[in-house]
C-alpha positions as CSV (number, residue, x, y, z in Angstrom):
1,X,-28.3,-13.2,31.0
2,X,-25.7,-10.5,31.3
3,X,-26.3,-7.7,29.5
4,X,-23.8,-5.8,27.1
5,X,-21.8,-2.7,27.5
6,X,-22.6,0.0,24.7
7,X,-18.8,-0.3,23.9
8,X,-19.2,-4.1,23.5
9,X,-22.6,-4.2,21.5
10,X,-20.9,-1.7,19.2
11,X,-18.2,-4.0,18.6
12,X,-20.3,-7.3,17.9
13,X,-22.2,-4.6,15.5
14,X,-19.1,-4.1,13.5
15,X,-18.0,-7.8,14.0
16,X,-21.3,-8.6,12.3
17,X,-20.6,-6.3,9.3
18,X,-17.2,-7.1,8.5
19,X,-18.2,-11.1,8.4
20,X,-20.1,-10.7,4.9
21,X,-17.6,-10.3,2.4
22,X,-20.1,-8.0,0.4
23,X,-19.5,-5.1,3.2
24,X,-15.9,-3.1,2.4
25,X,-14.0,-3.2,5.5
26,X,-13.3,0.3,4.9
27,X,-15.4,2.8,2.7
28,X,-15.6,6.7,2.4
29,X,-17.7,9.3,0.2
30,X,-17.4,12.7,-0.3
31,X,-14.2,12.9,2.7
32,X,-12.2,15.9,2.6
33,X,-10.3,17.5,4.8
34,X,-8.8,21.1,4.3
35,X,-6.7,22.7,7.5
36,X,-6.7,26.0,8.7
37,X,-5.1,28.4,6.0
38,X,-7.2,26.8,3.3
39,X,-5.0,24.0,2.2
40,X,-7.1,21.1,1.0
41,X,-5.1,17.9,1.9
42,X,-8.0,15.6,0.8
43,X,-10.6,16.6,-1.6
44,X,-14.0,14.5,-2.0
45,X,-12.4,10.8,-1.5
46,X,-14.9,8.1,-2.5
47,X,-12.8,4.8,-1.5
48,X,-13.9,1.6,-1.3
49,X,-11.3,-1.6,0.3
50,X,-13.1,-5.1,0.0
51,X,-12.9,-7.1,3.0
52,X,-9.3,-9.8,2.7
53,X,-8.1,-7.5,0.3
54,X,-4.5,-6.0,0.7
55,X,-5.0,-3.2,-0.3
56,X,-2.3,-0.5,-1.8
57,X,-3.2,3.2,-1.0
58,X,-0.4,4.7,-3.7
59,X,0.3,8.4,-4.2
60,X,3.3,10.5,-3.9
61,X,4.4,12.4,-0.8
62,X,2.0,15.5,-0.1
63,X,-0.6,13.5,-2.0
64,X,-3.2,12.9,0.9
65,X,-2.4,9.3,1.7
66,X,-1.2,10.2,5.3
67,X,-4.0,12.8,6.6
68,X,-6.9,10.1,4.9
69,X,-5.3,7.4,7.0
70,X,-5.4,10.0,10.2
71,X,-9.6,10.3,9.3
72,X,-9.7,6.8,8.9
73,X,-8.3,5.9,12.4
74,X,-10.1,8.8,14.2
75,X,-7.1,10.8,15.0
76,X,-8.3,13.7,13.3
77,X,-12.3,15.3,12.1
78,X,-13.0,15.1,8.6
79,X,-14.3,19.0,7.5
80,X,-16.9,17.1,5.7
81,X,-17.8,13.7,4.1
82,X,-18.2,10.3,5.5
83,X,-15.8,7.4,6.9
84,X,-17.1,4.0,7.4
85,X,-14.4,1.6,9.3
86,X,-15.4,-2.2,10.0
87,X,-19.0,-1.2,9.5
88,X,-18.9,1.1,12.0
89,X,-18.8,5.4,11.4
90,X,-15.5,7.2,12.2
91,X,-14.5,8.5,14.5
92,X,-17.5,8.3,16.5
93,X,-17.3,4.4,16.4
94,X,-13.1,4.9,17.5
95,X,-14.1,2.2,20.7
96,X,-15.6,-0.4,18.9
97,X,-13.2,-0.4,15.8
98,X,-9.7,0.3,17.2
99,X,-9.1,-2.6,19.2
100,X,-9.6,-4.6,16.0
101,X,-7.4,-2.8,14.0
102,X,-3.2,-2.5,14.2
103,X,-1.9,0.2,12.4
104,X,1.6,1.9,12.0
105,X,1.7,5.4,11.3
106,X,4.3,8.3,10.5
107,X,6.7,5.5,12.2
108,X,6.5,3.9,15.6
109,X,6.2,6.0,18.6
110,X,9.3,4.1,21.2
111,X,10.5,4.5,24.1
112,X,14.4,4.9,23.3
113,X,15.4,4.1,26.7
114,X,13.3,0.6,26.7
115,X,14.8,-2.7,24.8
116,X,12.3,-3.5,21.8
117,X,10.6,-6.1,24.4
118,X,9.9,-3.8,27.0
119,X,8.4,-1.5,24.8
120,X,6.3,-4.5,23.4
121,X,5.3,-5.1,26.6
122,X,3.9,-1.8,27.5
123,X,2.0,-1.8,24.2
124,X,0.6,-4.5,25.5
125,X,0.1,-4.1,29.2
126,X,-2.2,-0.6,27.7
127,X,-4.4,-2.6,25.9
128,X,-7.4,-3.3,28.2
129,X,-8.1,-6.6,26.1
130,X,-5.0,-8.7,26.5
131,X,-4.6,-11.2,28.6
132,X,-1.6,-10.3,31.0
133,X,-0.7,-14.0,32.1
134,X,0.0,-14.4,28.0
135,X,1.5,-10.8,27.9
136,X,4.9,-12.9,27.4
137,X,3.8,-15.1,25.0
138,X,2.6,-12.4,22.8
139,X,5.6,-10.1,23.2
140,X,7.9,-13.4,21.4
141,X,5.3,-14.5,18.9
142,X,5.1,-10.8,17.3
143,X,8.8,-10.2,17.6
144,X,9.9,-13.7,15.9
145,X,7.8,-12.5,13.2
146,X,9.1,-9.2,12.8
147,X,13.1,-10.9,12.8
148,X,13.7,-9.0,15.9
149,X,13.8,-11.4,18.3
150,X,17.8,-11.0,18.1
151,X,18.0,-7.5,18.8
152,X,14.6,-7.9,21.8
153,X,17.1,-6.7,24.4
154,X,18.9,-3.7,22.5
155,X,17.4,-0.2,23.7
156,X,15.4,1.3,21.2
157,X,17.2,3.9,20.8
158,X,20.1,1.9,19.6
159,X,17.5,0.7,16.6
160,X,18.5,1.3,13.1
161,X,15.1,3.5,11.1
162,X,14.7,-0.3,9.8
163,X,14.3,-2.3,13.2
164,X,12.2,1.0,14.5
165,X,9.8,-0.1,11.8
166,X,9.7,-3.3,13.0
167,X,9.0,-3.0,15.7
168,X,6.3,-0.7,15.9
169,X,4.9,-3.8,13.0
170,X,5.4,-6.2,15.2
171,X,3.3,-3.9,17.9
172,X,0.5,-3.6,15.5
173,X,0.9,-7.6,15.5
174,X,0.6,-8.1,19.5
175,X,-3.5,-9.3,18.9
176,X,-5.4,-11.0,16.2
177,X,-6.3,-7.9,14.0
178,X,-9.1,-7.7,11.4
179,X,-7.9,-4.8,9.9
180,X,-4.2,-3.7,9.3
181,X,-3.3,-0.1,8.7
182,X,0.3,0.3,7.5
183,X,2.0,3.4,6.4
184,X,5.0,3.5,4.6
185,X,6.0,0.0,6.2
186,X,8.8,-0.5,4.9
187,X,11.1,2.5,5.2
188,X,14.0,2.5,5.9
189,X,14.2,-1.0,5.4
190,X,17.2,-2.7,3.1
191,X,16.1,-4.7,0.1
192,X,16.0,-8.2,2.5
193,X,14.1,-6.6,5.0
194,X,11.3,-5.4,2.1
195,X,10.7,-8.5,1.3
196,X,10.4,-10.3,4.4
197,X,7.6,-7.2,5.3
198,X,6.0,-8.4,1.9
199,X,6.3,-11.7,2.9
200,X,4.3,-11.1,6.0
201,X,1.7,-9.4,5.1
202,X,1.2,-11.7,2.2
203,X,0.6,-14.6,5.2
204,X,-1.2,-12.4,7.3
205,X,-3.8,-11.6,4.7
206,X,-3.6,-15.4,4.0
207,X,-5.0,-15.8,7.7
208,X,-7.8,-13.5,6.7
209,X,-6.6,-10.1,7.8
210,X,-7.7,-7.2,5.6
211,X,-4.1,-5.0,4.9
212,X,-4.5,-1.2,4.0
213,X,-0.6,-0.5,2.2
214,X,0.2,3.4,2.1
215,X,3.3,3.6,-0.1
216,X,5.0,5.8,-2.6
217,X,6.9,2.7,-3.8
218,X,4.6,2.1,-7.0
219,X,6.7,-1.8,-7.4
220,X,6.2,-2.4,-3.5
221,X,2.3,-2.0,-4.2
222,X,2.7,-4.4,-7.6
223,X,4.1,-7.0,-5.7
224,X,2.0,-7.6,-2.9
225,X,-1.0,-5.9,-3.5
226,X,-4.5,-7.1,-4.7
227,X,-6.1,-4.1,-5.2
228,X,-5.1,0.0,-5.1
229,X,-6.2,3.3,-4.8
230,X,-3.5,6.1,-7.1
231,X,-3.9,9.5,-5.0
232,X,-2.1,12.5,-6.4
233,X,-3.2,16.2,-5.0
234,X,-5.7,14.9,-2.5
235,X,-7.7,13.7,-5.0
236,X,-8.4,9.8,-6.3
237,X,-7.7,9.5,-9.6
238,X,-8.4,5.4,-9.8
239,X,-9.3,2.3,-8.0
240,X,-9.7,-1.1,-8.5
241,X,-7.9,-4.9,-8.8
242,X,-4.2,-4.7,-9.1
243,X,-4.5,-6.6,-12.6
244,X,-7.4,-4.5,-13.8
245,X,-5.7,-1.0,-13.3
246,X,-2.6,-1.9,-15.3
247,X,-5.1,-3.8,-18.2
248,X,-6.3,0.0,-18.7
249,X,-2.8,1.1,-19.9
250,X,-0.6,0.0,-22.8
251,X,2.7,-1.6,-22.3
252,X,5.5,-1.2,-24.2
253,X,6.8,-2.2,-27.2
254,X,10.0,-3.6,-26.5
255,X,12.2,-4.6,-29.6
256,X,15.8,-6.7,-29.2
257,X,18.3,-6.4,-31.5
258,X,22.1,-5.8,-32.1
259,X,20.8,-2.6,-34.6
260,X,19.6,-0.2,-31.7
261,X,20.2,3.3,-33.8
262,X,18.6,2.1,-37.0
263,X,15.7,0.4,-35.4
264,X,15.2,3.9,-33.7
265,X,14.9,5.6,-36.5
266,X,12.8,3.2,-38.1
267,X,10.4,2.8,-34.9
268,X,10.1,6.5,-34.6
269,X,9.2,7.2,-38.5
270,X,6.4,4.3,-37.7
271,X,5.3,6.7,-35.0
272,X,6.2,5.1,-31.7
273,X,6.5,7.9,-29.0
274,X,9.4,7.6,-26.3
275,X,11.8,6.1,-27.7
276,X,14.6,4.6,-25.3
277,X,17.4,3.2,-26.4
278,X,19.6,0.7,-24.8
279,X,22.2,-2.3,-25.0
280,X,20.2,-4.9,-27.3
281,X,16.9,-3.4,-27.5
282,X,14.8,-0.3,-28.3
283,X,11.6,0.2,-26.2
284,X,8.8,3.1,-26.6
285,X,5.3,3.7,-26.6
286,X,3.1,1.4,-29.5
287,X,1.5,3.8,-32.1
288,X,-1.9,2.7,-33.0
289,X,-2.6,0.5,-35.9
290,X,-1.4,-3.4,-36.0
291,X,2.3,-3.8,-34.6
292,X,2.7,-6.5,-37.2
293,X,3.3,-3.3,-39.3
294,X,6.2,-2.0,-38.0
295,X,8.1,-5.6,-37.5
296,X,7.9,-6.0,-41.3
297,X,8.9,-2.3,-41.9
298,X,11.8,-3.3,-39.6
299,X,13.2,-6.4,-41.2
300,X,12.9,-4.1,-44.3
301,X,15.0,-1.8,-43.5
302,X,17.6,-4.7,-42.8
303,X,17.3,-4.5,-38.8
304,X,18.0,-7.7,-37.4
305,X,15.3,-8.7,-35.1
306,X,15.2,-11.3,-32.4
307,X,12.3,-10.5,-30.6
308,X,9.2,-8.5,-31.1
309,X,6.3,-7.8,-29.1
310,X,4.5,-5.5,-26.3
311,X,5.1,-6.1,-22.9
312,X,2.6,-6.1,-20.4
313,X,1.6,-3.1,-18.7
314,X,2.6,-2.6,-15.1
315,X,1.4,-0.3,-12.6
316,X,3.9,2.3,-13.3
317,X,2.1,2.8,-16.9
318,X,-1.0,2.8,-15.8
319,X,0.3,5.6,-13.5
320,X,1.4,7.6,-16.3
321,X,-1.7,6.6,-18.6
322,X,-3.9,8.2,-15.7
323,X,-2.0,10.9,-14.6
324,X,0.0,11.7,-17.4
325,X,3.2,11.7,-15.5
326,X,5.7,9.9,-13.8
327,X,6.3,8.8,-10.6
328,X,9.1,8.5,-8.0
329,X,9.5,4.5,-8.3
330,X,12.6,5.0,-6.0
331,X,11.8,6.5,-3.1
């Protein structure tokens, strides 16, 4: 019987791990990496991504998302703390994990004087594992399912920020991947092309890939993501299920009617905090104490009321329940 490489025993190793469902495909403790000058980009990370999970690593810009992903994939030595990738310890396990793993980060490194199927193809042709008679093959499946097969023969360079993006996805996409590492995916992308991303990686976690999101876009993560990390100043301020993170915050109480100014006044002598008012309805934060309350001292004041009640909570008020202030939803 043949006998393994190192390289490959280390891979059936972390093949091993990441087949129970139990083991996180990804999982840190104490990580933290401060750069020369003192600056502490990431400060004690304990984080934790459960194996088919997409996974939304939110935070604004400058908030550490970018340098953990960077300790995650090997590119660059923790100063202290622990990474775990497919079972396998980073970076020193870099051979055995990477070839499982796409990722896209800081934006696609092209060749601007290559059509988007050349470049494909040299992505390909450097990865010691792909077949070359199905080279070809590959190159079309991952650019049909990017949209770009339109544009294959346009030189990079010609690419709009959007198609850049991608295409350096629809690299990531060239081999079956157990883990995908995305940053800021969909930048630079118009509102069609943002969903089609989410559409994607909504199927490929379907097909069992795990999907590690980096975004700023706090609605982007909502939409697609099962579970989330919220980094602000290298440090993680909360993890968990999607549905469980906004359950720990309030919604709003949102109240429709033609009398926006006096139901103001009324909602803020009840005392209901931030109060907004627009076209047919007055929105703010629910005091404490039954709501039932303030509908009856509404009607008494004469307000006409056609619809009463507190809105769910999304994301973005759990962001501001944790942090205690907003968040750049835009962009």
């Amino acid at each position: 019987m043949e006998e393994l490489s190192a390289a490959e025993a280390e891979s059936q190793d972390s093949r091993a791990a990441v087949s129970d469902p139990q083991v996180p495909v990804i999982a840190t403790h104490a990580l933290t990496k401060r750069y020369r000058g003192g600056q502490l980009a990431v400060d004690g990370l304990d984080l934790t991504v459960p194996a088919g999970s997409v996974f939304g690593f939110l935070g604004p810009n400058g908030s550490g998302k970018t340098t953990t992903i960077r300790m995650l994939m090997g590119l660059i030595e923790p100063t202290s703390g622990t990474a775990r990738v497919l079972g396998r310890s980073m970076p020193r396990g870099s051979r055995a994990v990477l070839p499982q793993v796409g990722a896209l980060i800081e934006g696609p490194a092209l060749y601007g004087f290559l059509s988007g199927r050349d470049n494909l193809l040299r992505y390909d042709a450097a990865d010691p594992t792909a077949d070359p008679r199905t080279r070809g093959a590959r190159v079309q499946a991952a650019l049909d399912r990017v949209g770009l097969a339109a544009a294959a023969g346009k030189k990079a360079k010609a690419y709009s920020l959007g198609m850049k993006q991608r295409l350096g996805l629809a690299a990531a996409l060239l081999q079956p991947r157990r883990l995908l590492v995305l940053d800021e995916p969909t930048n630079g992308l118009d509102p069609q092309g943002m969903r089609e991303i989410r559409s994607l990686i909504r199927e490929l976690a379907s097909d069992g890939t795990t999907v590690f999101l980096s975004s700023h876009l706090l609605d982007e993560i909502e939409q697609v993501c099962t579970h989330a990390a919220v980094m602000a100043q290298g440090r993680l301020i909360a993890q968990g299920a999607v549905a469980d993170l906004a359950a720990g915050a309030r919604g709003r109480l949102v109240v429709t009617t033609p009398d926006v100014t006096e139901a103001a006044r009324v909602l803020k002598e009840g005392g209901v905090a931030d109060v907004v008012i627009g076209e047919d309805r007055v929105t703010g934060e629910p005091p404490e104490g039954e709501p039932a309350d303030l509908n009856a001292a509404l009607v008494t004041a004469g307000v006409r009321v056609r619809g009463f009640g507190v809105e769910r909570a999304s994301l973005e008020d759990a962001f501001v329940a944790l942090t205690g202030e907003g968040f750049d939803v835009a962009g």
